[in-house]
C-alpha positions in Angstrom: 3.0 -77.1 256.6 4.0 -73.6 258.1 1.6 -70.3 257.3 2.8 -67.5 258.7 0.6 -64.7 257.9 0.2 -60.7 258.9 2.3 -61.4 262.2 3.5 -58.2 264.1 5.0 -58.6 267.5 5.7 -55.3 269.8 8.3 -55.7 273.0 8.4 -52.9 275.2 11.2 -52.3 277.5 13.6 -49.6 278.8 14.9 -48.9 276.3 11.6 -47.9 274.7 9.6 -50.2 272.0 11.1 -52.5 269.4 8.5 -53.3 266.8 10.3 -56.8 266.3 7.8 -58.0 263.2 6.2 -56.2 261.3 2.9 -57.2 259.1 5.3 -60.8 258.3 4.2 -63.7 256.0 5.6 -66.8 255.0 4.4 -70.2 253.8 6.3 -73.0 253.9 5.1 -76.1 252.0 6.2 -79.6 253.5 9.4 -81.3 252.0 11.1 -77.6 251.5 14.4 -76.2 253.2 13.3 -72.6 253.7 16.0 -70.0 254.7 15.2 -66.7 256.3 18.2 -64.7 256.1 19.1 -61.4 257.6 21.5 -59.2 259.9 21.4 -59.0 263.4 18.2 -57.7 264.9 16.5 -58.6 261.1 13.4 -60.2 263.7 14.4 -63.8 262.5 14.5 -65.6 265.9 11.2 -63.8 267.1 10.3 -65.4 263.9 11.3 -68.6 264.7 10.1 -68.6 268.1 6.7 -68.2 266.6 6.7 -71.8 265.1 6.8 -73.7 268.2 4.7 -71.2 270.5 7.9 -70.2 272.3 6.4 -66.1 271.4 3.3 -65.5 270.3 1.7 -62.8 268.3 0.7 -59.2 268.5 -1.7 -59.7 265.6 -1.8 -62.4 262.5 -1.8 -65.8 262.4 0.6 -69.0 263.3 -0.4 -72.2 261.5 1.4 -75.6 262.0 0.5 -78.9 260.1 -2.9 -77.3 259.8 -3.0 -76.3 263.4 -3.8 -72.9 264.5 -1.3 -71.8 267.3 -3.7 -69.1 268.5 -5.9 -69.8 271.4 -4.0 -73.6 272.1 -3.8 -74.6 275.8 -0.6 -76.0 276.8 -1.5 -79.5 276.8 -2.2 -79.2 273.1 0.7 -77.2 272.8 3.2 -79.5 274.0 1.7 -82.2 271.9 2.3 -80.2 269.1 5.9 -79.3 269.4 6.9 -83.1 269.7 6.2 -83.0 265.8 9.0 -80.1 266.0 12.6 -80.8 266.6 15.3 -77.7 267.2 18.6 -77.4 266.5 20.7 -74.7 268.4 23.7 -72.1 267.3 25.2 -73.1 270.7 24.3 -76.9 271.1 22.2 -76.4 274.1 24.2 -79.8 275.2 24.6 -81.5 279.0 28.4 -80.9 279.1 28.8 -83.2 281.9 26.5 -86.2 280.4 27.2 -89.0 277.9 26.1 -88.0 274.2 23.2 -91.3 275.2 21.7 -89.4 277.7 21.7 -86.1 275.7 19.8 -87.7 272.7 17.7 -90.0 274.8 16.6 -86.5 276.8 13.4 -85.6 274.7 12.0 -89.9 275.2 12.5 -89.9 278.8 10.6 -86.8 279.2 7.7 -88.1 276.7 7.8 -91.4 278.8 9.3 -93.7 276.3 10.2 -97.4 277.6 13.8 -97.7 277.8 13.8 -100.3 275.1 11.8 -97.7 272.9 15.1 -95.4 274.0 18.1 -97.4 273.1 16.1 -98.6 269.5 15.5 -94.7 268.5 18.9 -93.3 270.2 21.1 -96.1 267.8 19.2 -95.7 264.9 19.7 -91.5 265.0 23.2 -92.2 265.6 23.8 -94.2 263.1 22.1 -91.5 261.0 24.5 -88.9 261.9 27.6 -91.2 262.0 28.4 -90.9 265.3 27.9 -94.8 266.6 31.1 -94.7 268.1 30.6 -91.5 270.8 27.5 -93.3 272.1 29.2 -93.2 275.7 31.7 -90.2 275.5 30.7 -87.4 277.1 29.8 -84.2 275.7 32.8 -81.8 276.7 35.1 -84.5 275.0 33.4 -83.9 271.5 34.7 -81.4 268.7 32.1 -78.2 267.4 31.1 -80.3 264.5 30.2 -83.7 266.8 28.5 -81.7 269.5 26.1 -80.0 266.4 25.4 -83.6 265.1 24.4 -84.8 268.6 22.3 -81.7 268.6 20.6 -82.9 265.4 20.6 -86.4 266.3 18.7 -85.0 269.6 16.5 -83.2 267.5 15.3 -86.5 265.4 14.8 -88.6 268.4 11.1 -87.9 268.6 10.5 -88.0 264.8 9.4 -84.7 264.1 8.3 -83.6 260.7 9.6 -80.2 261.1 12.9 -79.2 261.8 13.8 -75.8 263.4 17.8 -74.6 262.6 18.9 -71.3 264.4 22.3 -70.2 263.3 22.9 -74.0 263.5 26.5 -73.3 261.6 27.5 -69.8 262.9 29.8 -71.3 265.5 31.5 -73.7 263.3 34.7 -73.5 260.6 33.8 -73.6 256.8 34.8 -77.6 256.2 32.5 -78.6 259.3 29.7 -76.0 258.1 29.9 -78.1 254.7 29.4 -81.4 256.8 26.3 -80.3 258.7 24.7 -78.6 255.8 25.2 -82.1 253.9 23.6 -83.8 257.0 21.0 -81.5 256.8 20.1 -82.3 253.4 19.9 -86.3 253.7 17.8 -85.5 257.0 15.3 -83.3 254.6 15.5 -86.6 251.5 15.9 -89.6 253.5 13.7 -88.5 256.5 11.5 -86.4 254.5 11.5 -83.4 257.5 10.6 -80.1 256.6 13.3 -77.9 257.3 12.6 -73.9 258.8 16.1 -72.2 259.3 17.4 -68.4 260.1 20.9 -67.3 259.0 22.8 -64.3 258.3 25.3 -66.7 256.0 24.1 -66.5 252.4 26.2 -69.5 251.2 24.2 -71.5 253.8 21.0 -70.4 251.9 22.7 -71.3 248.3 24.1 -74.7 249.6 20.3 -76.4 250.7 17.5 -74.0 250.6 15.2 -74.1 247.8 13.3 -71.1 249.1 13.9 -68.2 250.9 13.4 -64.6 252.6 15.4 -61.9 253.2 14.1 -60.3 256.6 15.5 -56.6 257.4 14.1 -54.1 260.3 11.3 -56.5 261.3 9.8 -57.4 257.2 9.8 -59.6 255.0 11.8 -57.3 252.1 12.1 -60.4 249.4 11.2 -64.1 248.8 10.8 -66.8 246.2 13.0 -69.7 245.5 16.8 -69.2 245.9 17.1 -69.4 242.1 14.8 -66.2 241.2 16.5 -64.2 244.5 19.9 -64.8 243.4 18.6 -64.4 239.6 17.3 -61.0 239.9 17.4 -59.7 243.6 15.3 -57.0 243.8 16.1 -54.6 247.3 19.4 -53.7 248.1 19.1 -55.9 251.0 19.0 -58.9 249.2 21.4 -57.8 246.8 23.5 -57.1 249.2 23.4 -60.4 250.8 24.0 -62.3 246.9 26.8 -60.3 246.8 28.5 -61.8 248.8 28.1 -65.6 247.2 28.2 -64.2 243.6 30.3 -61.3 243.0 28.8 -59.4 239.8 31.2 -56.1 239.9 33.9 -55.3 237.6 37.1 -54.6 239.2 38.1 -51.6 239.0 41.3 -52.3 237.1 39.7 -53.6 234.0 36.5 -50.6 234.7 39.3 -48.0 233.9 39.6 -49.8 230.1 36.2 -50.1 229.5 35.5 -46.4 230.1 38.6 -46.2 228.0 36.9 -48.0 225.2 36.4 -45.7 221.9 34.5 -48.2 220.1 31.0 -48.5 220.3 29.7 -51.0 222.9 27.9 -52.2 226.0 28.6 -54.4 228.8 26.0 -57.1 229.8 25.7 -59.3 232.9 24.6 -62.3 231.8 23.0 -65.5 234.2 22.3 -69.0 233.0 20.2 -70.5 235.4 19.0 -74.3 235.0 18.4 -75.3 231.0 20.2 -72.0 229.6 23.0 -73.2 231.0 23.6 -75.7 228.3 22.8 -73.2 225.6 25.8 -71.7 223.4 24.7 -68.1 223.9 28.1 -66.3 223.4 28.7 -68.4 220.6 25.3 -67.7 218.8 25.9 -64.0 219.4 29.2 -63.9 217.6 28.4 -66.3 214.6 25.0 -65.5 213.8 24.8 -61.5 215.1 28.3 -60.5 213.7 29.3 -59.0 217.8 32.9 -59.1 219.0 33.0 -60.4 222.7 34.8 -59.0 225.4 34.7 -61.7 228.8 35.2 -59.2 231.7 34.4 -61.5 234.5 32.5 -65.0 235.3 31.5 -66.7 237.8 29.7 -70.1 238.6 28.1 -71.4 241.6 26.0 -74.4 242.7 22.6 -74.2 244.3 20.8 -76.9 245.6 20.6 -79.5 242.2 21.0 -76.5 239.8 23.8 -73.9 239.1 24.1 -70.2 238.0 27.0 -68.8 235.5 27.6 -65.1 235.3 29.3 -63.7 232.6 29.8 -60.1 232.5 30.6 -59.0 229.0 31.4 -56.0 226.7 29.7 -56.3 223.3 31.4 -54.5 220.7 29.5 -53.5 217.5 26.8 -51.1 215.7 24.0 -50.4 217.7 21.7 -52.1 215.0 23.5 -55.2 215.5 23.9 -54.4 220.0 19.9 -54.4 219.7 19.8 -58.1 217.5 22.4 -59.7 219.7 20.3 -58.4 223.0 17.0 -59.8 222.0 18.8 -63.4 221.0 19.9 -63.3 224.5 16.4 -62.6 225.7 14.8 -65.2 223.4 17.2 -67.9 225.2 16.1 -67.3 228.2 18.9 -66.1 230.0 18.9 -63.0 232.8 20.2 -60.1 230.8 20.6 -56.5 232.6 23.1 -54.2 230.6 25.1 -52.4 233.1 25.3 -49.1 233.2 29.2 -47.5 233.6 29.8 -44.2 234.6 
């Protein structure tokens, strides 16, 4: 639906030269919701951009429901980007117009008959539950209202890819949870491929089923949003699980496990998908002989799956350390024994 491949874009100004990307690729199959994550200045928007022909690039290659962006003249251009919708941080609203005329926007400008208009402006409103703001204006509506008008906006045309920048950064947790849930019925019921940037990892964990962590201009890690939070690989991205999953001991109960005389080791465990349901701990106690020690634990939801961490301390032989480690290996569960100093 979306390749992305060896794109580097340069911008010189003065204050000197800002290599923006740098050698990026991404693919992004149709029916996905596909996060790019990564702090300010990461080179996600110049990213973005790159979809719809809005920049273009230095070198690589932009490809768009098998279309080549390269070398397009505008009138192919513009034909392509009504297959595109966009959904803005800041609304990009008409204040001063009726939330009608901001949806109906994109039809008047493709020519649409008015009876065309009003069919496709109800039936998006209806879809974002917002029937009865048809005639209120814009600088009467909420954060939340204004962002589903901007979505509904973005459906009008029918597009088959969706385009999200920082579409939740202005809004409160219990709204962010409301458009991220509109989100995903527009990606299931509407079956629109979904491209969004985000510095907000629990936006990644809510809907995304893939994703990539961007820093300085690269692409530093991607994969599906279970194998990143699984087993992050660069700091970057560990840093940014971090702060949906919290894997560190505190330091209260890291004073008693340094304390510890016995012999032992402390494990992180994840359960991701099947293992969940399997009795690990249990199986480790009964069948390997190990005392257990819970330190911490944690669960959280992604997309139709969830992840439990357990971080434990094993207490035992090291004979019977080694059995109990390889049981947890053979169930398939993430295992890294942590080291404490």
């Amino acid at each position: 639906m979306i390749k992305i491949e060896h794109v580097s874009r340069r911008f010189t100004g003065r204050g000197g030269t800002v290599d923006a990307l740098k050698d990026v690729s991404i693919h992004v199959e149709k029916g996905d919701i596909f996060g790019i994550i990564g702090f300010s200045g990461a080179g996600k928007s110049t990213l973005l951009r790159m979809v719809n022909g809005l920049e273009t690039t230095d070198s690589g290659s932009v490809t768009v429901d098998g279309q080549a962006l390269e070398g397009l003249g505008k009138r192919d251009l513009r034909t392509l980007r009504r297959k595109i919708g966009m959904v803005f941080q800041q609304f990009n609203l008409l204040e001063s117009k009726t939330v009608y005329h901001n949806i109906a926007i994109p039809l008047i400008l493709e020519g649409t008959s008015k009876d065309e208009i009003a069919r496709r402006v109800a039936e998006v409103l209806r879809f974002v539950e917002l029937e009865d703001k048809r005639d209120t204006y814009v600088s009467q509506l909420s954060g939340g209202q204004k962002q589903r008008v901007g979505i509904a906006r973005a459906l009008a045309t029918k597009p088959g890819i969706l385009l999200c920048d920082e579409a939740t950064s202005a809004l409160d947790p219990q709204t962010t949870e409301s458009i991220l849930a509109l989100l995903k019925r527009v990606n299931r019921e509407m079956g629109v491929t979904i491209l969004l940037i985000t510095h907000q990892m629990q936006v990644i964990q809510r809907i995304c089923n893939k994703v990539a962590v961007m820093e300085t201009g690269q692409i530093v890690e991607q994969g599906s949003v279970l194998e990143v939070f699984g087993r992050p690989r660069t700091e970057a991205a560990q840093r940014f699980v971090r702060t949906v999953i919290n894997d560190r001991i505190p330091e209260s109960i890291m004073g008693l496990v340094r304390d510890e005389t016995r012999n032992h080791r402390v494990e992180q465990l994840k359960f991701v998908g099947g293992s969940v349901r399997k009795p690990v701990i249990d199986h480790i106690c009964r069948t390997v002989g190990v005392e257990v020690n819970i330190l911490g634990t944690t669960v959280q939801e992604m997309q139709d799956s969830v992840m439990c961490v357990f971080i434990l301390q094993i207490f035992g032989p090291d004979e019977q350390l080694d059995r109990a480690e390889r049981s947890m290996d053979e169930a398939g569960v993430l295992r890294e024994r942590m080291v404490i100093n």
